[in-house]
C-alpha positions as CSV (number, residue, x, y, z in Angstrom):
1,X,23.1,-8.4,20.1
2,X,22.1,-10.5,17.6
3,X,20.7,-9.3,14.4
4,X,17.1,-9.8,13.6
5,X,17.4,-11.2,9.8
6,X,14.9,-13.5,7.9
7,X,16.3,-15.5,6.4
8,X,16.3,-15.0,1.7
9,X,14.1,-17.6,0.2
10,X,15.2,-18.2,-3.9
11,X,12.9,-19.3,-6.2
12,X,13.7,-22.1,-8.4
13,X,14.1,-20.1,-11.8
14,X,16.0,-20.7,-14.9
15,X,18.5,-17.8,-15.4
16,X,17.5,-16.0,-12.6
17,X,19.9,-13.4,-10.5
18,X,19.9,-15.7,-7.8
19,X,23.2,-18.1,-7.1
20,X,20.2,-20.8,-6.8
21,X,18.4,-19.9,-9.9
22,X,21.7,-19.8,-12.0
23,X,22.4,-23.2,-10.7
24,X,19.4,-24.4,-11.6
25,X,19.0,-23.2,-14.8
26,X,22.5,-24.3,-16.0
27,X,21.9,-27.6,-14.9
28,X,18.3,-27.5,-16.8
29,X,19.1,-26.0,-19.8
30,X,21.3,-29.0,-20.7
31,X,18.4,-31.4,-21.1
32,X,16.1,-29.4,-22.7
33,X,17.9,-27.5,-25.1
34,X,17.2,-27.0,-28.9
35,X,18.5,-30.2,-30.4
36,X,18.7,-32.5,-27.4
37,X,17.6,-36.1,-27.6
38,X,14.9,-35.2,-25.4
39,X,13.3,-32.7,-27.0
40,X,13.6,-34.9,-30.2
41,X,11.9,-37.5,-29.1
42,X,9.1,-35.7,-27.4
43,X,8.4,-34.3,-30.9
44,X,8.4,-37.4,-32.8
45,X,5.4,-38.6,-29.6
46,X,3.7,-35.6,-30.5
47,X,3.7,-35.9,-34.1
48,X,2.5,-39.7,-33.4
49,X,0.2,-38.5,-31.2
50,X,-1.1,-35.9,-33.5
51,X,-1.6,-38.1,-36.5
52,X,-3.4,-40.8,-34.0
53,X,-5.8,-37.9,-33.4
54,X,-6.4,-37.0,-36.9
55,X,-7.2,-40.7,-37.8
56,X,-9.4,-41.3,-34.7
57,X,-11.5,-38.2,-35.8
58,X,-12.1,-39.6,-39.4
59,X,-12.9,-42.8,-38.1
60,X,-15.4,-41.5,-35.7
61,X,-16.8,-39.3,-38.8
62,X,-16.6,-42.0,-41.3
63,X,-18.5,-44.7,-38.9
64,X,-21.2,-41.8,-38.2
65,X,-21.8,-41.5,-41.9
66,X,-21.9,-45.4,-41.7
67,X,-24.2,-45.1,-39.0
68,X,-26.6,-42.6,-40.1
69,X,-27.0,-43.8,-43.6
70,X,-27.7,-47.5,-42.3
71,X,-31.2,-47.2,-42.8
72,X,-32.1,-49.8,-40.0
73,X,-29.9,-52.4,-41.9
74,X,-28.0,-54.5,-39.0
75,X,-25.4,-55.2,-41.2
76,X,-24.3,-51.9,-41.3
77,X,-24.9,-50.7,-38.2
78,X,-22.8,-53.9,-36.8
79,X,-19.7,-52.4,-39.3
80,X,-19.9,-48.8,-38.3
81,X,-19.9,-50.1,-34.5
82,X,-17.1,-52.1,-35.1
83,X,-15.1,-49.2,-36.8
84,X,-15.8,-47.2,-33.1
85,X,-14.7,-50.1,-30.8
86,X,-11.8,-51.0,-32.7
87,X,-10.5,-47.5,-33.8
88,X,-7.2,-47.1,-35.2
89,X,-5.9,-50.8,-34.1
90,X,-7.7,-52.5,-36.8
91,X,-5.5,-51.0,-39.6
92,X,-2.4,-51.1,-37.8
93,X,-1.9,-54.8,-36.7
């Protein structure tokens, strides 16, 4: 008679008990370890990315200030707009 088993799903875990999940996580742990060129790079993007989003907030401050103390002139109003299209491009082309 045969036995009435259902069947063992794994879960895809790092390091788990699991013959899957220590597969898995052995394979893994290779790429993403402390030092690899992988995680190196993603935290020289974030850094980038970081001091793209400090910039882009003191240009959006700084052409606000522009902005506010324009006093209806067109000239300056034109120059704080131009600071928020262009953003961060026009200082570094």
């Amino acid at each position: 008679m045969p036995s009435s088993t259902t069947p063992t799903l794994h879960k895809i875990t790092t390091g788990a008990d699991t013959p899957t999940g220590q597969v898995l996580g052995t394979l893994g742990q290779d790429i993403y370890e402390k030092g690899s060129i992988v995680v190196y790079i993603g935290n020289i993007i974030a850094v980038v990315l970081g001091f793209l989003g400090v910039v882009m907030i003191g240009l959006i401050i700084y052409s606000g200030i522009l902005w506010m103390t324009a006093s209806g002139n067109d000239e300056k109003i034109k120059t704080a707009q131009g600071h928020l299209r262009r953003g961060p491009s026009r200082y570094l082309s």
